[in-house]
PDB file of the backbone (N, CA, C, O) and the ligand in Angstrom, with CONECT records:
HET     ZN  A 101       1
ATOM      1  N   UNK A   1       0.841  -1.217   0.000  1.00  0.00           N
ATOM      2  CA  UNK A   1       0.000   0.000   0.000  1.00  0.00           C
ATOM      3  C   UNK A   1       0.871   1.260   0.000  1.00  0.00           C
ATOM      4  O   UNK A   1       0.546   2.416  -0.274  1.00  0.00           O
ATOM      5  N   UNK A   2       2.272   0.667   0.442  1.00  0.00           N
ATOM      6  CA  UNK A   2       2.998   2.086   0.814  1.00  0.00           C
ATOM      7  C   UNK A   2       3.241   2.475  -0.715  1.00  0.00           C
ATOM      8  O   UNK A   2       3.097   3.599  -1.197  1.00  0.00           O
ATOM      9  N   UNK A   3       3.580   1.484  -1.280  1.00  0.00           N
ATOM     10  CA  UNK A   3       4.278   1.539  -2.647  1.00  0.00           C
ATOM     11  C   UNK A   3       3.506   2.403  -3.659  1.00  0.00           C
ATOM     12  O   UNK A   3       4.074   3.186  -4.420  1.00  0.00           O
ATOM     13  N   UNK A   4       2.335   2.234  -3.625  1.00  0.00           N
ATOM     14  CA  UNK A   4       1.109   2.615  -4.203  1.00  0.00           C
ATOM     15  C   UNK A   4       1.363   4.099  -3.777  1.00  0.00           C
ATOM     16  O   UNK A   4       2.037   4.588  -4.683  1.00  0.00           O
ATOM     17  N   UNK A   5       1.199   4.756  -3.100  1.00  0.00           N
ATOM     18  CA  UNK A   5       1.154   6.294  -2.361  1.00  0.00           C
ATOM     19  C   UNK A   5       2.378   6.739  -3.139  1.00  0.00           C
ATOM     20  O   UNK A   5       2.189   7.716  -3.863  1.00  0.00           O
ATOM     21  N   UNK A   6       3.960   6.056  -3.130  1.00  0.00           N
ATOM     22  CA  UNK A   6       5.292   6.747  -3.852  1.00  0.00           C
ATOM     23  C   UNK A   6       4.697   6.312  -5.180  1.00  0.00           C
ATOM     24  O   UNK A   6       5.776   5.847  -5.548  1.00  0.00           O
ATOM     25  N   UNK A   7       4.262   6.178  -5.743  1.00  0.00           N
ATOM     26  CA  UNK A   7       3.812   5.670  -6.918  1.00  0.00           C
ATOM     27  C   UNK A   7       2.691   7.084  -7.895  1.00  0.00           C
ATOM     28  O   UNK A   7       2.609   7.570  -9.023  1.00  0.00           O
ATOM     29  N   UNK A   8       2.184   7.184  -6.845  1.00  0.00           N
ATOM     30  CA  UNK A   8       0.997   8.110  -7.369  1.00  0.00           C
ATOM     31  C   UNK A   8       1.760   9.616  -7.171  1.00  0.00           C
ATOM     32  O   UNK A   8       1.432  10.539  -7.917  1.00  0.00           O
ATOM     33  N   UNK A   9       2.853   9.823  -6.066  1.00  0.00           N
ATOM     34  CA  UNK A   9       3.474  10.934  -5.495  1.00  0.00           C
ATOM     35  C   UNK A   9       4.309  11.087  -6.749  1.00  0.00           C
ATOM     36  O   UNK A   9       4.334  12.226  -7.217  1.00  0.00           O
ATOM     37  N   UNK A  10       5.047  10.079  -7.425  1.00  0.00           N
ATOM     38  CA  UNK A  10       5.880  10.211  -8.677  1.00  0.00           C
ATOM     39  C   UNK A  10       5.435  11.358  -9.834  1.00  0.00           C
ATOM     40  O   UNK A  10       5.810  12.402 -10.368  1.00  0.00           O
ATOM     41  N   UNK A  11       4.102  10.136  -9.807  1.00  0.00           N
ATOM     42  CA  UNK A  11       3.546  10.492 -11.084  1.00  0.00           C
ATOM     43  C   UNK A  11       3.204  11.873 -10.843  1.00  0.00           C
ATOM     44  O   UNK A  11       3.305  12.315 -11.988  1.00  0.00           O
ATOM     45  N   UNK A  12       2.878  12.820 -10.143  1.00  0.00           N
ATOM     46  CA  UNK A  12       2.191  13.845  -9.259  1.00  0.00           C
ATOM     47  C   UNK A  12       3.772  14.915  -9.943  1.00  0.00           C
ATOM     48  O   UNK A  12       3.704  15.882 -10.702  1.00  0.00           O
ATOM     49  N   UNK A  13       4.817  14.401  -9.445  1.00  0.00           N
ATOM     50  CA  UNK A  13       5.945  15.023  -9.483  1.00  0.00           C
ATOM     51  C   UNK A  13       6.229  15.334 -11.037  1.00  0.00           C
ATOM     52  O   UNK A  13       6.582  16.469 -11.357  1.00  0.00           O
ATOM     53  N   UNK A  14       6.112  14.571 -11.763  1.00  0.00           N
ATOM     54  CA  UNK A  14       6.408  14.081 -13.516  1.00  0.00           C
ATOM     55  C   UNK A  14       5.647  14.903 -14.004  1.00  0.00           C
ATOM     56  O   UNK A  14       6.083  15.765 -14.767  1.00  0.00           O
ATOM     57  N   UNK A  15       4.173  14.815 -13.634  1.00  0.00           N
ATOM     58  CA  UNK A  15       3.389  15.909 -14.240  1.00  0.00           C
ATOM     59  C   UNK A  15       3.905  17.557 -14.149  1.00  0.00           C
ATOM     60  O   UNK A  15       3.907  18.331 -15.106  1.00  0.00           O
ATOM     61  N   UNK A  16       4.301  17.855 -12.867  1.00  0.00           N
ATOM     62  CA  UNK A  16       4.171  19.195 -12.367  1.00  0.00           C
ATOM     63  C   UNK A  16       5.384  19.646 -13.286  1.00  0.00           C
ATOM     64  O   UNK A  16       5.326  20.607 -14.053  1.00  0.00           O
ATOM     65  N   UNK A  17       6.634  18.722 -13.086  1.00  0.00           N
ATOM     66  CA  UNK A  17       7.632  19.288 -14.153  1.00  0.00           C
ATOM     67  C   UNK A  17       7.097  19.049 -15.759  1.00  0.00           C
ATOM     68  O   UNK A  17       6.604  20.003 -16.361  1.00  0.00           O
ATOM     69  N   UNK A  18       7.179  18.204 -16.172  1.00  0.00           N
ATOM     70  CA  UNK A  18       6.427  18.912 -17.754  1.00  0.00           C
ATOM     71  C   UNK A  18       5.635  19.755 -17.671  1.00  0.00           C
ATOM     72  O   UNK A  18       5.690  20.512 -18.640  1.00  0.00           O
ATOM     73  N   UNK A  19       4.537  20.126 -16.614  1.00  0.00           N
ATOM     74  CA  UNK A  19       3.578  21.054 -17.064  1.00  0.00           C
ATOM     75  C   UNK A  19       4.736  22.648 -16.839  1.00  0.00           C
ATOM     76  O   UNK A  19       4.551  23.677 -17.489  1.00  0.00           O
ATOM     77  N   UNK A  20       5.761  22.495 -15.888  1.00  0.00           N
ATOM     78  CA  UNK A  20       6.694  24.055 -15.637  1.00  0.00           C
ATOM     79  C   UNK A  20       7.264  23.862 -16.965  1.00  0.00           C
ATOM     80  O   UNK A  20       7.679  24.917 -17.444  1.00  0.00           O
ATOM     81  N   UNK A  21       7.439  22.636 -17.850  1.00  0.00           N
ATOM     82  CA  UNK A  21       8.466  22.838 -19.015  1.00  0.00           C
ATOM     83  C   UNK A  21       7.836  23.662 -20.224  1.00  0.00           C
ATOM     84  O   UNK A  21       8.205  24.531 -21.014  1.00  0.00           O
ATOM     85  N   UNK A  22       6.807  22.999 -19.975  1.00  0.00           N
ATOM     86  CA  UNK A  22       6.111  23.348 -21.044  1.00  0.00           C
ATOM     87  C   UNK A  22       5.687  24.806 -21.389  1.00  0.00           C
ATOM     88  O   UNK A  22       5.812  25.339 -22.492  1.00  0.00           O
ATOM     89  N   UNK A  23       5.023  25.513 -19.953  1.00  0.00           N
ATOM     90  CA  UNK A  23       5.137  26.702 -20.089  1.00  0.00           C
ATOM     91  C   UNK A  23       6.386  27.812 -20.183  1.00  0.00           C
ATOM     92  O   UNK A  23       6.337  29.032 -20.344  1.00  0.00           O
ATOM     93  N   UNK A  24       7.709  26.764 -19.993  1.00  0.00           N
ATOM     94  CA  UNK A  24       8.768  27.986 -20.001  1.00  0.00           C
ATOM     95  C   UNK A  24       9.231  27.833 -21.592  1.00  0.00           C
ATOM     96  O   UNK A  24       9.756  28.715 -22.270  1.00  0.00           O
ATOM     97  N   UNK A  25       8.938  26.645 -21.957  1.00  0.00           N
ATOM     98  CA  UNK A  25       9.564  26.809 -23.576  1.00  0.00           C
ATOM     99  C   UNK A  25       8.398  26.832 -24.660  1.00  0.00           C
ATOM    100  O   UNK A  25       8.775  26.639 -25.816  1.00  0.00           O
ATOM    101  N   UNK A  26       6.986  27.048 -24.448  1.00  0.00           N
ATOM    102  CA  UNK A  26       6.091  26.968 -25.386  1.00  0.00           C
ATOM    103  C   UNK A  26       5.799  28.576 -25.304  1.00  0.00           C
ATOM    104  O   UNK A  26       5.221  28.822 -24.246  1.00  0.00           O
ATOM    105  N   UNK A  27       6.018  29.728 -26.085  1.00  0.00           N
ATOM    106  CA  UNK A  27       5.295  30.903 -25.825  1.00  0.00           C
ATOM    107  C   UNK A  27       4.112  31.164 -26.536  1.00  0.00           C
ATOM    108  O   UNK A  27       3.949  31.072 -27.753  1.00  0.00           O
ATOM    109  N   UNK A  28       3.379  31.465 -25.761  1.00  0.00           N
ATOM    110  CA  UNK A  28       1.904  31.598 -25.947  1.00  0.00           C
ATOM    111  C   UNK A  28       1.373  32.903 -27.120  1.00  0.00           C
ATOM    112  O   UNK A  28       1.414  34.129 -27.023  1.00  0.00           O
ATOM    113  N   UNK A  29       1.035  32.276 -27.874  1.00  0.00           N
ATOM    114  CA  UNK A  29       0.577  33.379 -28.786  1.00  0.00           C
ATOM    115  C   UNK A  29      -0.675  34.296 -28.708  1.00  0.00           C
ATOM    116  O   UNK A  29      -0.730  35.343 -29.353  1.00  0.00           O
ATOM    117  N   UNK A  30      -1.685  33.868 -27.894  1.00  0.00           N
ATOM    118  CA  UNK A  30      -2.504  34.461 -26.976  1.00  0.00           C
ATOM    119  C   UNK A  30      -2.096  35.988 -26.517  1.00  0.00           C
ATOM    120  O   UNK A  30      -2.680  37.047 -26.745  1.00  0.00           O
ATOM    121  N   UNK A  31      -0.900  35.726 -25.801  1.00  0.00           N
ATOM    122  CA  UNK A  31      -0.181  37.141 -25.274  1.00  0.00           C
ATOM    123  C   UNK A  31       0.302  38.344 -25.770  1.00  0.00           C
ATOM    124  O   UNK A  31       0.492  39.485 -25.349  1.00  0.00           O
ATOM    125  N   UNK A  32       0.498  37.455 -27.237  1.00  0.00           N
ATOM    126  CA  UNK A  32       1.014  38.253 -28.121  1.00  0.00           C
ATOM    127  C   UNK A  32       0.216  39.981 -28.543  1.00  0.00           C
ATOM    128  O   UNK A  32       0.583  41.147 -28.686  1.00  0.00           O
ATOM    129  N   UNK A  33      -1.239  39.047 -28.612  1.00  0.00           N
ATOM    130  CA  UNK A  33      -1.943  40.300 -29.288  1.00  0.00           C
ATOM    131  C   UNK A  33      -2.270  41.188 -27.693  1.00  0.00           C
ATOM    132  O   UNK A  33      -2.125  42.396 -27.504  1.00  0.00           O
ATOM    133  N   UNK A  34      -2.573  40.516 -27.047  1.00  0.00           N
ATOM    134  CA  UNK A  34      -2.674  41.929 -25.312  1.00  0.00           C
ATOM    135  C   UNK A  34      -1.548  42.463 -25.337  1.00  0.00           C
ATOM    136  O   UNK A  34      -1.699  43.657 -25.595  1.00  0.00           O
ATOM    137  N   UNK A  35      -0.253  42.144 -25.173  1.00  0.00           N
ATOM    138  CA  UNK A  35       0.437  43.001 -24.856  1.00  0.00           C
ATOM    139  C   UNK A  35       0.967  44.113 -24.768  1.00  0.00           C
ATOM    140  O   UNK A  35       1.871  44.297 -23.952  1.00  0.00           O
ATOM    141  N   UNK A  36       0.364  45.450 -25.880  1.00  0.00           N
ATOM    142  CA  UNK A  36       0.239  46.246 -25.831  1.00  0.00           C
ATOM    143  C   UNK A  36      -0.796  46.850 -24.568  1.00  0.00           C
ATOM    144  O   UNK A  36      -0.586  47.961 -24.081  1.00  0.00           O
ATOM    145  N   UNK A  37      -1.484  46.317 -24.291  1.00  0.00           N
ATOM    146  CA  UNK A  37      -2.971  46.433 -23.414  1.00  0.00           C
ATOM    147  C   UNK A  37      -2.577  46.485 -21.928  1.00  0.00           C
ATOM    148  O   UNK A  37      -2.811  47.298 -21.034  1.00  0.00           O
ATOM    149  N   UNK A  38      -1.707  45.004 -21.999  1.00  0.00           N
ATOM    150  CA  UNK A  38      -1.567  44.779 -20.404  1.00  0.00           C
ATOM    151  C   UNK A  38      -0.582  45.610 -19.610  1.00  0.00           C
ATOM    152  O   UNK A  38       0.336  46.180 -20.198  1.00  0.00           O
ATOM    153  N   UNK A  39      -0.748  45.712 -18.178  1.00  0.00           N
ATOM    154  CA  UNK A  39       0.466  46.634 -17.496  1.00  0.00           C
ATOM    155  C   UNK A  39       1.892  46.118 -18.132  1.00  0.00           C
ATOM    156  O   UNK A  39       2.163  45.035 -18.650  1.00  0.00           O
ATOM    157  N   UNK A  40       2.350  46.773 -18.006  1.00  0.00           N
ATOM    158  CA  UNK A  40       3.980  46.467 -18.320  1.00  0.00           C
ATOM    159  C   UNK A  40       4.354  45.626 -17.078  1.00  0.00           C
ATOM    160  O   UNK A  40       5.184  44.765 -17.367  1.00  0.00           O
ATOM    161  N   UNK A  41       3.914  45.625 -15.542  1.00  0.00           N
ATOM    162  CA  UNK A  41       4.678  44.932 -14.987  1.00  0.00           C
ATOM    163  C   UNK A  41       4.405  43.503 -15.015  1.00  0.00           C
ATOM    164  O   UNK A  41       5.059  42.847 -14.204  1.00  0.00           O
ATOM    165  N   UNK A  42       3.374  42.695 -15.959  1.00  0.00           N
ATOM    166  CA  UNK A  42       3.211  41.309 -16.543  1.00  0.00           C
ATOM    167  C   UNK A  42       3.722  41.320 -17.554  1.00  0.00           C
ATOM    168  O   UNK A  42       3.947  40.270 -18.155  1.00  0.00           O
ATOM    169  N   UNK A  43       3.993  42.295 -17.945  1.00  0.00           N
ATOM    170  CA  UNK A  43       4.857  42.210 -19.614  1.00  0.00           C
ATOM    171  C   UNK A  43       6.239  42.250 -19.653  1.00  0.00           C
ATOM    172  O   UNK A  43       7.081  42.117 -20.540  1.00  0.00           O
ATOM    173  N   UNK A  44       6.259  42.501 -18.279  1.00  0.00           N
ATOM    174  CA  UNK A  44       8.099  42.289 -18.507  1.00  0.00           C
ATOM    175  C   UNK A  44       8.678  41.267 -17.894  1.00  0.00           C
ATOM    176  O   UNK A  44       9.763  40.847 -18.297  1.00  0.00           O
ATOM    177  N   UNK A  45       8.023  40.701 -16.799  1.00  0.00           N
ATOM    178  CA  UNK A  45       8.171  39.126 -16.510  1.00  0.00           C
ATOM    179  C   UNK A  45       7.988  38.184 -17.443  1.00  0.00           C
ATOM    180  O   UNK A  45       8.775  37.237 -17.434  1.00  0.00           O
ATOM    181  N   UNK A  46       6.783  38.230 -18.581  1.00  0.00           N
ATOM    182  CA  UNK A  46       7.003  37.317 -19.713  1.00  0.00           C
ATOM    183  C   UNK A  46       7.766  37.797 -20.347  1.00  0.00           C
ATOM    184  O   UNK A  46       8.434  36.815 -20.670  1.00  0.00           O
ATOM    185  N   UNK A  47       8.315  38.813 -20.915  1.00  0.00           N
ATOM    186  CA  UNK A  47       9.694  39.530 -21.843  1.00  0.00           C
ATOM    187  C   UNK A  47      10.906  38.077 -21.496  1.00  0.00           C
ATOM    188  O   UNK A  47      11.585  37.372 -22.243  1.00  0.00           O
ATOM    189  N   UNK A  48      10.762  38.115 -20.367  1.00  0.00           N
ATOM    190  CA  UNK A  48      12.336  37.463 -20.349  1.00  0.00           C
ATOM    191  C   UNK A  48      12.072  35.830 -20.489  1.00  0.00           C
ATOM    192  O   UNK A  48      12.890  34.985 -20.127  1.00  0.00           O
ATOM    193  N   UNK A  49      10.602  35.501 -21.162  1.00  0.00           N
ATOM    194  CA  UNK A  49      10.668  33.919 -21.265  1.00  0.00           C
ATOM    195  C   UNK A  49      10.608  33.888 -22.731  1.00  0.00           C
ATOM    196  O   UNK A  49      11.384  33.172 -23.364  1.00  0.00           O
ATOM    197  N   UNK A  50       9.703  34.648 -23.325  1.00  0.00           N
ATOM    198  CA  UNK A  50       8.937  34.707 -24.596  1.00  0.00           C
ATOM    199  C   UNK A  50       9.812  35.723 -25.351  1.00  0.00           C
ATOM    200  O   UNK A  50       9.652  35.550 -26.559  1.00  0.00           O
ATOM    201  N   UNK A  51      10.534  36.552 -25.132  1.00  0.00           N
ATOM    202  CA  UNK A  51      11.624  37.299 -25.402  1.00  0.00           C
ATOM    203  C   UNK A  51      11.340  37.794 -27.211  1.00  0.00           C
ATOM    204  O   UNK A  51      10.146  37.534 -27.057  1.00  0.00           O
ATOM    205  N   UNK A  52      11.390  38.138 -28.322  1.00  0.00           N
ATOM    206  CA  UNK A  52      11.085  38.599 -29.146  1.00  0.00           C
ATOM    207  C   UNK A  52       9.763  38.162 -29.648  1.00  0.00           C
ATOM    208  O   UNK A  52       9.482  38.687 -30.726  1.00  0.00           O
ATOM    209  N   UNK A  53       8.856  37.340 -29.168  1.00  0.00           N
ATOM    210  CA  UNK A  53       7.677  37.176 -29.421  1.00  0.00           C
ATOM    211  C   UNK A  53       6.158  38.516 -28.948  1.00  0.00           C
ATOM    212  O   UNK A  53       4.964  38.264 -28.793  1.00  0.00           O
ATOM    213  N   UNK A  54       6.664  39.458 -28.875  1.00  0.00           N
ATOM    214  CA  UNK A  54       6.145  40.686 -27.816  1.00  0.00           C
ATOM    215  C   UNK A  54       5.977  41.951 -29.480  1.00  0.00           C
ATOM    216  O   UNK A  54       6.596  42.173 -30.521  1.00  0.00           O
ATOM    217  N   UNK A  55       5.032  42.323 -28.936  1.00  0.00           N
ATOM    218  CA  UNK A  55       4.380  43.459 -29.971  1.00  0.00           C
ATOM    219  C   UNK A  55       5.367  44.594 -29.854  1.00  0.00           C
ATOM    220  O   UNK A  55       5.653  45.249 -28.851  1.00  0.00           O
ATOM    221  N   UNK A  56       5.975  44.725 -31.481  1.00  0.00           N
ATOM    222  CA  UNK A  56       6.923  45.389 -32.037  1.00  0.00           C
ATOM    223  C   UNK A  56       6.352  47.108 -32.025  1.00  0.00           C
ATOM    224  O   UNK A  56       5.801  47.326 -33.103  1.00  0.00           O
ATOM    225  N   UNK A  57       6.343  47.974 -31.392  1.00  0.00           N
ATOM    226  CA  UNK A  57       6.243  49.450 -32.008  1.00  0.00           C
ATOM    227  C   UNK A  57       7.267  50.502 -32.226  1.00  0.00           C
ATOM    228  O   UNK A  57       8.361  50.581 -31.667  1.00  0.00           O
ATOM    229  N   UNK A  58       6.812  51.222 -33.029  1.00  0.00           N
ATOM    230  CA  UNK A  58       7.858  52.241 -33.765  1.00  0.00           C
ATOM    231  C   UNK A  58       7.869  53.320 -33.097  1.00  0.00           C
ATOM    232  O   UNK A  58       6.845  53.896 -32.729  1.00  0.00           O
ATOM    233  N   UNK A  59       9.301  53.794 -32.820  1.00  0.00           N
ATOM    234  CA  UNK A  59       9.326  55.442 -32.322  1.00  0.00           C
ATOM    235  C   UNK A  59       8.990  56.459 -33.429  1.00  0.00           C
ATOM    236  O   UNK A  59       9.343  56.447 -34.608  1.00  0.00           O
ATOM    237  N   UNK A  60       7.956  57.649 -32.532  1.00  0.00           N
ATOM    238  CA  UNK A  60       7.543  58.529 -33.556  1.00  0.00           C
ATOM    239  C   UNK A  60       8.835  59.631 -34.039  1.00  0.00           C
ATOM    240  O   UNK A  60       8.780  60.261 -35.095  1.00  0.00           O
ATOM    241  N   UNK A  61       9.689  59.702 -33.314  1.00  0.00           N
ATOM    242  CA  UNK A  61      11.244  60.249 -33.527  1.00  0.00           C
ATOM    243  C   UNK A  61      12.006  59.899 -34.200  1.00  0.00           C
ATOM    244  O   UNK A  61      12.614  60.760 -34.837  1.00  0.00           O
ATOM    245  N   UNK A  62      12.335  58.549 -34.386  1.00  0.00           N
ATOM    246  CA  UNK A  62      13.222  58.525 -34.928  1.00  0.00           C
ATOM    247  C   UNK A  62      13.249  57.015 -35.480  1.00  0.00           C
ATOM    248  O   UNK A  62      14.305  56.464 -35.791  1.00  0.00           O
ATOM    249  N   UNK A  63      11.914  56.361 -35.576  1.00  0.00           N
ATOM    250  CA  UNK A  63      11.385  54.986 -36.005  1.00  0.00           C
ATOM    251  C   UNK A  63      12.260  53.990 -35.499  1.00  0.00           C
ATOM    252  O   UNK A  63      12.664  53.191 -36.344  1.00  0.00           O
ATOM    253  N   UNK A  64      12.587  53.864 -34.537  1.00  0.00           N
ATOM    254  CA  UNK A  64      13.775  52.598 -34.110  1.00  0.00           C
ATOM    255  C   UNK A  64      12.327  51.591 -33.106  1.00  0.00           C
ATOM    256  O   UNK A  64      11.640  52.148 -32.249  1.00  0.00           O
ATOM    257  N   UNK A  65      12.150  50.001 -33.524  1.00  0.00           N
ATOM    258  CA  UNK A  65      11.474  49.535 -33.420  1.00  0.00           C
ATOM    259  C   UNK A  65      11.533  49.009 -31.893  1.00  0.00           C
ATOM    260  O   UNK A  65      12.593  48.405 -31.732  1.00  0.00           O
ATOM    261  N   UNK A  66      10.730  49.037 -30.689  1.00  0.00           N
ATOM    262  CA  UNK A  66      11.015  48.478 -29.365  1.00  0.00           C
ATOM    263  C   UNK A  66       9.705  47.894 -29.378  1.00  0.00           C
ATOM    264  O   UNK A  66       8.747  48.087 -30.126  1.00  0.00           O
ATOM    265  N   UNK A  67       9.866  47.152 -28.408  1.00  0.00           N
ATOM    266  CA  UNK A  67       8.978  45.907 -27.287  1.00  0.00           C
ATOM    267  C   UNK A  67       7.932  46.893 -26.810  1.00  0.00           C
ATOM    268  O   UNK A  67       8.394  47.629 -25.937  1.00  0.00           O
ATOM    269  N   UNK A  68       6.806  47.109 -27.078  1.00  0.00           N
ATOM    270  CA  UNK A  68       5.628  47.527 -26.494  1.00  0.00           C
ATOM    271  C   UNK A  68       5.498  48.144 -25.014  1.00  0.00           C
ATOM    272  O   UNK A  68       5.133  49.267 -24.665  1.00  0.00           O
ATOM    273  N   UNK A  69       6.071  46.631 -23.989  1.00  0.00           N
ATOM    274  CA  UNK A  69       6.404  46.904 -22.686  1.00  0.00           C
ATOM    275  C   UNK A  69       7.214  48.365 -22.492  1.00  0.00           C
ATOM    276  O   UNK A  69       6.826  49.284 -21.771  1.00  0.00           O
ATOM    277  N   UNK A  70       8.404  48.354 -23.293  1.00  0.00           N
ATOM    278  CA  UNK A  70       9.637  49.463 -22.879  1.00  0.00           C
ATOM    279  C   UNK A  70       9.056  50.820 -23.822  1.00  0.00           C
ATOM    280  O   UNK A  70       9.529  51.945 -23.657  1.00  0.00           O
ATOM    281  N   UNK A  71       8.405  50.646 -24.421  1.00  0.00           N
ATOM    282  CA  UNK A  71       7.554  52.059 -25.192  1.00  0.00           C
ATOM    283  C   UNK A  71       7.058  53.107 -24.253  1.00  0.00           C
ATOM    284  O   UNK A  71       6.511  52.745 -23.211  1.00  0.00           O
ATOM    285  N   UNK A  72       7.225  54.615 -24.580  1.00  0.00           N
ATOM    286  CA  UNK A  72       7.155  55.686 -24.081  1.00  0.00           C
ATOM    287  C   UNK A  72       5.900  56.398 -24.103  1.00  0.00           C
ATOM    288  O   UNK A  72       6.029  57.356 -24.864  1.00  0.00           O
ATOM    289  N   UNK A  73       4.794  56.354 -23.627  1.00  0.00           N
ATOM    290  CA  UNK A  73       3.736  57.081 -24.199  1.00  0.00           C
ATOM    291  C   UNK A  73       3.092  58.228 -23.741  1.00  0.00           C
ATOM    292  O   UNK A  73       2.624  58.495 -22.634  1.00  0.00           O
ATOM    293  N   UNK A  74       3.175  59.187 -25.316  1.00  0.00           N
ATOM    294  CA  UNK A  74       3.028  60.236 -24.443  1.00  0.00           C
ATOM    295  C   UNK A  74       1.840  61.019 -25.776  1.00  0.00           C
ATOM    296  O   UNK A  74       1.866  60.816 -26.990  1.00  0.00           O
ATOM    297  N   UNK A  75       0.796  62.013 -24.899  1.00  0.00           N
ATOM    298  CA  UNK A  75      -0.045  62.131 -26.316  1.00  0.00           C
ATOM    299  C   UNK A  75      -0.323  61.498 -27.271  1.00  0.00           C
ATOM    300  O   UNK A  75      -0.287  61.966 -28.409  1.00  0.00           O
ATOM    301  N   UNK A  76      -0.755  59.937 -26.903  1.00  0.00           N
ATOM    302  CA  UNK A  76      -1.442  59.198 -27.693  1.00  0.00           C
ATOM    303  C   UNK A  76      -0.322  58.662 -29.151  1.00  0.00           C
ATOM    304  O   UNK A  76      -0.662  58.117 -30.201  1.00  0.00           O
ATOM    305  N   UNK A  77       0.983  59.052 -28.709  1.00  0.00           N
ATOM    306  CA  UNK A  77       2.136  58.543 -29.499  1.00  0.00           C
ATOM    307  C   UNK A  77       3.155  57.965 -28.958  1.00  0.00           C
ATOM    308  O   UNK A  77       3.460  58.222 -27.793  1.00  0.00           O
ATOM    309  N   UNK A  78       4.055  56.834 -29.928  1.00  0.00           N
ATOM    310  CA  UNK A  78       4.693  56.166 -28.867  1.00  0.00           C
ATOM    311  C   UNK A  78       6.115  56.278 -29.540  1.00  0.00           C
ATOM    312  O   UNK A  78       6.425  56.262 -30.732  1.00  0.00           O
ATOM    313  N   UNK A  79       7.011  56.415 -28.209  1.00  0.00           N
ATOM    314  CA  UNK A  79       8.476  57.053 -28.368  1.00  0.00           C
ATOM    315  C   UNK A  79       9.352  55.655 -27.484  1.00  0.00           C
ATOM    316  O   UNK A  79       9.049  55.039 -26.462  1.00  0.00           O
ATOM    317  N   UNK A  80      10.210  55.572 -28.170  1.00  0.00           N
ATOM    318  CA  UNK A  80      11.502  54.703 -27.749  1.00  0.00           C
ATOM    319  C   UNK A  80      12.068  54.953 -26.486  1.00  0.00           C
ATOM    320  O   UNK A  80      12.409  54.020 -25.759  1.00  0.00           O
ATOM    321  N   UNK A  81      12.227  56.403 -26.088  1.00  0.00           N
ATOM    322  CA  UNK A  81      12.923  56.437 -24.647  1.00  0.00           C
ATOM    323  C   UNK A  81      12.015  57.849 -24.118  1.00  0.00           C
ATOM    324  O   UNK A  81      11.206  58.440 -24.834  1.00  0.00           O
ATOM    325  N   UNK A  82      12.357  58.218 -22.713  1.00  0.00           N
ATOM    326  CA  UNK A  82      11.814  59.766 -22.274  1.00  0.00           C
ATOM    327  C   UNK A  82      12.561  60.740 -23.067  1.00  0.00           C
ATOM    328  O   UNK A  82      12.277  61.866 -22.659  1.00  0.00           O
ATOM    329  N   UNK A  83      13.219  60.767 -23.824  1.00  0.00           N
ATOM    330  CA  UNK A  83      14.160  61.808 -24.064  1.00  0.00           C
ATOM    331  C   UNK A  83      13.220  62.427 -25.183  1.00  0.00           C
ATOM    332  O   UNK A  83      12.638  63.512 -25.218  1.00  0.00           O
ATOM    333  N   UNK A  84      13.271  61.258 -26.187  1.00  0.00           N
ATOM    334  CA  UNK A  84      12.472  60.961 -27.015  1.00  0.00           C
ATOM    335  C   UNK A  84      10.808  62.222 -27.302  1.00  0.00           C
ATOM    336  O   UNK A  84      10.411  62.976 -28.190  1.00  0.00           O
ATOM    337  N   UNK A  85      10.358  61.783 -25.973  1.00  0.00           N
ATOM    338  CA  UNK A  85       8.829  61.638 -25.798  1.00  0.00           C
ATOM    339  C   UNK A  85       8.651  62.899 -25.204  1.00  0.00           C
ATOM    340  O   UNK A  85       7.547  63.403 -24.997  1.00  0.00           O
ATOM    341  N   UNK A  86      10.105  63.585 -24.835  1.00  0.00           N
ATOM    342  CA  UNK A  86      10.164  65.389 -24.045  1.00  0.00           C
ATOM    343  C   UNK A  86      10.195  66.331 -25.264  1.00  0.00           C
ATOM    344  O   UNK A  86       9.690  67.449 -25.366  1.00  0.00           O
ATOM    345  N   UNK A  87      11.010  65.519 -26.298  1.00  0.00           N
ATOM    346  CA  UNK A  87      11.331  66.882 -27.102  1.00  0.00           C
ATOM    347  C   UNK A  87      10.346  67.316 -28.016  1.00  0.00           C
ATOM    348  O   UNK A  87       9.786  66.568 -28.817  1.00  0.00           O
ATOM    349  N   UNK A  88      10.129  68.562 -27.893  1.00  0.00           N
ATOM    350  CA  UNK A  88       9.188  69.487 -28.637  1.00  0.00           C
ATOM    351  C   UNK A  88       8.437  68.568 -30.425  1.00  0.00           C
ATOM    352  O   UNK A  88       7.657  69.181 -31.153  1.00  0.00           O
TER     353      UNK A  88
HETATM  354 ZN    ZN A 101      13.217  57.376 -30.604  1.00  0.00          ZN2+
END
């Protein structure tokens, strides 16, 4: 009976790691399209799993393409850095 209990505890264990594998190397394409939407501070914890899979936008300055998350927004336009997003 004991055997039975490490048995089921295994299998319990086997699952939990494929299911962590799976989510650290499968990136979800789901996320893809919110991420502009969602706070940045869920968007930058997935940044570092899903890493170029993240909604591409353009600076209105000087068009250099960044990660949604690290985008500057200011008046309904979006700038690459603050420097960016100050000047006149
Ligand atoms: Zn810029």
């Amino acid at each position: 009976m004991r055997l039975l209990m490490w048995l089921a505890l295994g299998v319990l264990v086997i699952f939990a790691l494929r299911k962590k594998a799976q989510s650290a190397f499968q990136p979800t394409g789901r996320q893809q399209q919110g991420a502009a939407e969602t706070d940045t501070g869920q968007a930058d914890s997935v940044n570092s799993v899903t890493g170029n899979a993240e909604t591409m936008v353009c600076c209105e300055r000087c068009q250099l393409y960044i990660p949604a998350s690290e985008a500057v927004l200011r008046n309904d336009k979006v700038f690459c850095c603050a420097a960016h997003a100050d000047q006149p």
